[in-house]
N, C-alpha and C positions, 0 to 999 in steps of 0.2 A: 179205755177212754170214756170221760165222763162229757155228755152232751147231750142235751135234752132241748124239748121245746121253751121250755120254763126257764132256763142258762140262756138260752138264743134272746127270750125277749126282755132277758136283764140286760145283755150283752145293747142289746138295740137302744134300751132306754139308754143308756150312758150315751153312747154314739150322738144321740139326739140333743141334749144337754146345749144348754146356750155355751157359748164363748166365753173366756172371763176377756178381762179388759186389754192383757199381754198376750192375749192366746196368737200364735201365729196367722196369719189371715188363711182362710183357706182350709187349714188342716181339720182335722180329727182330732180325738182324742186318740191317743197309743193305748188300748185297753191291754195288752200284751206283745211283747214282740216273742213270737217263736211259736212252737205248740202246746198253750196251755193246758188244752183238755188230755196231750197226753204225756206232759213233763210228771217228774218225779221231783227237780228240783227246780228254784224257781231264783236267781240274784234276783236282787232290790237294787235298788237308789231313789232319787229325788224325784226329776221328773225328765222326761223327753227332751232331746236338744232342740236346736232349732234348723241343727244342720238334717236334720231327720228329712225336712222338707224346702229343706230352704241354702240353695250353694252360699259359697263363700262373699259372694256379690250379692245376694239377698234374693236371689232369683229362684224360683220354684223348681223343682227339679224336677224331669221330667222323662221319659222315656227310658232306655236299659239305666240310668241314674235314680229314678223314682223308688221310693225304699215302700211309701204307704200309698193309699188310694188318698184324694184331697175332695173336695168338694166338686171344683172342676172337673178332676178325672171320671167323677160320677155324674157328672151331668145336671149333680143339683145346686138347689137354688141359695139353702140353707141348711144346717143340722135339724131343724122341727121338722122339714121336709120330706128328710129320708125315706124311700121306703124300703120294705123288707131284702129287697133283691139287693138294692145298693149298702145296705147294715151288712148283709150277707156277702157282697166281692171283699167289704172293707175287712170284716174280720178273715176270708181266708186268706186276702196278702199280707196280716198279720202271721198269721201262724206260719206263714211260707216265711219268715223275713231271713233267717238263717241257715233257707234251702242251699245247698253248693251254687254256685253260680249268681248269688242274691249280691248287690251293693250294701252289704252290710256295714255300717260306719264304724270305721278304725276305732272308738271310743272302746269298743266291746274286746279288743285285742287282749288286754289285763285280763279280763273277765272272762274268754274265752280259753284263754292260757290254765289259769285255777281249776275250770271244770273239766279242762282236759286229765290235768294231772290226779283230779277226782272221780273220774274215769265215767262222768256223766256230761258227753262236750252239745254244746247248742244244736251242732248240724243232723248229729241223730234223732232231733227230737226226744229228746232223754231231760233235757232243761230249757227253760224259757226265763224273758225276765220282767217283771215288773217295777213300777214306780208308784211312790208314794201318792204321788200326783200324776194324773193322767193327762195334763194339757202339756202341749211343746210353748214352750213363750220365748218373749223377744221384749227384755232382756230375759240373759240367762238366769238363774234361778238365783245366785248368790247377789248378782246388782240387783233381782225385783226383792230379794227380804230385804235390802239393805233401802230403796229407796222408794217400793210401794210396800212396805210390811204387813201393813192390813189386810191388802189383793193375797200375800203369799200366806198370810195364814186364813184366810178364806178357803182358799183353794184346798188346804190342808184337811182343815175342817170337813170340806164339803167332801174328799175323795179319802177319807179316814173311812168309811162305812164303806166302798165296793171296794174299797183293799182287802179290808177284814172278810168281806163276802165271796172274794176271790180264794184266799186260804183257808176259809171254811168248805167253800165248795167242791174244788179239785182236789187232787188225792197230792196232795203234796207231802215232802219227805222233809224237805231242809230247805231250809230257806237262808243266801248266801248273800251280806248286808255290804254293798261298798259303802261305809267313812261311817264316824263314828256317828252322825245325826240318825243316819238311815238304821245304823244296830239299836240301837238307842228307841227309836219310834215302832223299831217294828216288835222290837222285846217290849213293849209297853203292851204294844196291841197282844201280845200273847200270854203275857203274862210270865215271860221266860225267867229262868235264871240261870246263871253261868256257872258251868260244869267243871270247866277248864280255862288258859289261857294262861300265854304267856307270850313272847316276843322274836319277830326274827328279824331283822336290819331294822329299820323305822317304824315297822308296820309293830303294833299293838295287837294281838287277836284275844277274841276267846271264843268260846262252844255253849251255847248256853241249849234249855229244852222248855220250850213253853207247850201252850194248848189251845187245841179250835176244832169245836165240836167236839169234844169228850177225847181228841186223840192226841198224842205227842208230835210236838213239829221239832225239830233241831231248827236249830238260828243260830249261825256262826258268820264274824264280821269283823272290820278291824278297823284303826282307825282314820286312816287317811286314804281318799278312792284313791284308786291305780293307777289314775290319769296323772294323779302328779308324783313328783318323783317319792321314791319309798325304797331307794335303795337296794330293790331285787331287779333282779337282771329277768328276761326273757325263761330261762331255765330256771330260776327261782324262782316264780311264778305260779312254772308247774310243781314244781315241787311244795310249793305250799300247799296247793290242791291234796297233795297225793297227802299231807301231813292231816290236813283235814279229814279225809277221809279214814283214817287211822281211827284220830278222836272222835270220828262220827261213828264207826262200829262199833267203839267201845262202849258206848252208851246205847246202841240198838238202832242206828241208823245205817243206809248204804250196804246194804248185807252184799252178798256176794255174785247176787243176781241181776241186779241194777248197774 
C-alpha cells in the first residue's frame, strides 16, 4: 500500500475544491470509489452519478442507504472548510465503498462482472474505480456536454491533471476503460497504443500499453459502457474478463499472483 503524508494532503486539497455550477448540492468530490492505495487495477469512466448521493426523488441518501460522506454528514459548512479529520472520514468511506455489506450502486454490476472474470473483483480490494471527472452533477453528464458544454469541458480540463497524478501515483497494473470516450481520453493521458483488439457481440475491445512514471500501465476498453445494452449476457460478462486477462499476460500484465 502506497500512503503517505504528501498523498493525504493531495487527497485534501481536492476534497476542498469549490463546486462547479452542476455539482450536486452537498456532495464531494468521488476522488475514488474502492481501495486505491491498495488496488492493482483501477475501471475508469466519465464522472460520478448523481444517484451516488442523491435517491430517485432527488433526496439525499442517508443512513444504511448513504454510499459517501456529504457535507452535512460531516458537519461542515463548506468544502474550503474541511478539516483534516473530516478529508480523513470522507476518503476512508471511499475506500470502504465496495466492503460486502456497502450499498454499492447497481451501475457497477457490468463492471463488477469483468473484474471478476479477471480474477481481480472490487470487494477484495484488488480494484478500485476512477473518473475522468470527479464531481457527481445534476444533469448527468451526457445532458451537461450536450447543453452546458463549456462547464463539461472545464471540468475536464480542470480534473485531467489529478487523474494523471492518480496513475502516476499508486502502483497501478491496468487500467479498464468503460465506452469509447473514456479509452480514448485515458489512452491519450498515457500515451498508450493498441496491442490487440477485436470484437465480441456489440462491444468493440482492444489491449493497448501506455506509460506513467517511466513504467507500463495496460488500458484495455471497449466501446459502448455496460450500462447499455451490448449484447453480452451476465456470463458473458465474466468471460470477457477472463479473455482480458489472457491478452493482459501476454503482454506482461496480471501475472499469476494478482
Amino acid at each position: 500500500m502506497i500512503y503517505n503524508d504528501e498523498i493525504e494532503a493531495r487527497l485534501h486539497d481536492r476534497l476542498r475544491l469549490p463546486e462547479s455550477a452542476s455539482t450536486v448540492p452537498g456532495s464531494l468530490p468521488v476522488l475514488f470509489f474502492g481501495d486505491l492505495p491498495m488496488a492493482k487495477v483501477a475501471t475508469v469512466s466519465l464522472n460520478p452519478s448523481k444517484r451516488e448521493y442523491q435517491s430517485a426523488k432527488g433526496e439525499e441518501l442517508g443512513g444504511l442507504e448513504r454510499r459517501f460522506e456529504t457535507l452535512g454528514s460531516l458537519g461542515a459548512r463548506d468544502r474550503s472548510g474541511l478539516e483534516s479529520w473530516q478529508c480523513n472520514r470522507a476518503i476512508s468511506t471511499m475506500r470502504g465503498y465496495f466492503d460486502p455489506g456497502r450499498p454499492v450502486y447497481s451501475w457497477f454490476n457490468g463492471l463488477s462482472r469483468v473484474l471478476d472474470g479477471m480474477g481481480v473483483p472490487y470487494w477484495r480490494r484488488q480494484a478500485a474505480h476512477l473518473d475522468l471527472v470527479q464531481e457527481a452533477t445534476d444533469p448527468t453528464w451526457s445532458q451537461l456536454s450536450a447543453e452546458r458544454p463549456e462547464e463539461a469541458r472545464a471540468l475536464l480540463a480542470e480534473d485531467r491533471g489529478f487523474l494523471r497524478w492518480q496513475i502516476e501515483t499508486f502502483p497501478l497494473q491496468v487500467l479498464v476503460c468503460n465506452g469509447r470516450s473514456t479509452f480514448d481520453a485515458v489512452s491519450g493521458l498515457l500515451g498508450a497504443e493498441v496491442v490487440s483488439s477485436d470484437k465480441v457481440a456489440r462491444l468493440t475491445w482492444s489491449v493497448a500499453v501506455g506509460q506513467a512514471r517511466g513504467r507500463d500501465v495496460g488500458v484495455l476498453g471497449w466501446n459502448l459502457p455496460l450500462a447499455r445494452p451490448t449484447g453480452l449476457t451476465s456470463g458473458g460478462q465474466v468471460e470477457l474478463g477472463r479473455l482480458f486477462r489472457k491478452h493482459l499476460m501476454q503482454v506482461g500484465f496480471l501475472n499469476d499472483e494478482v
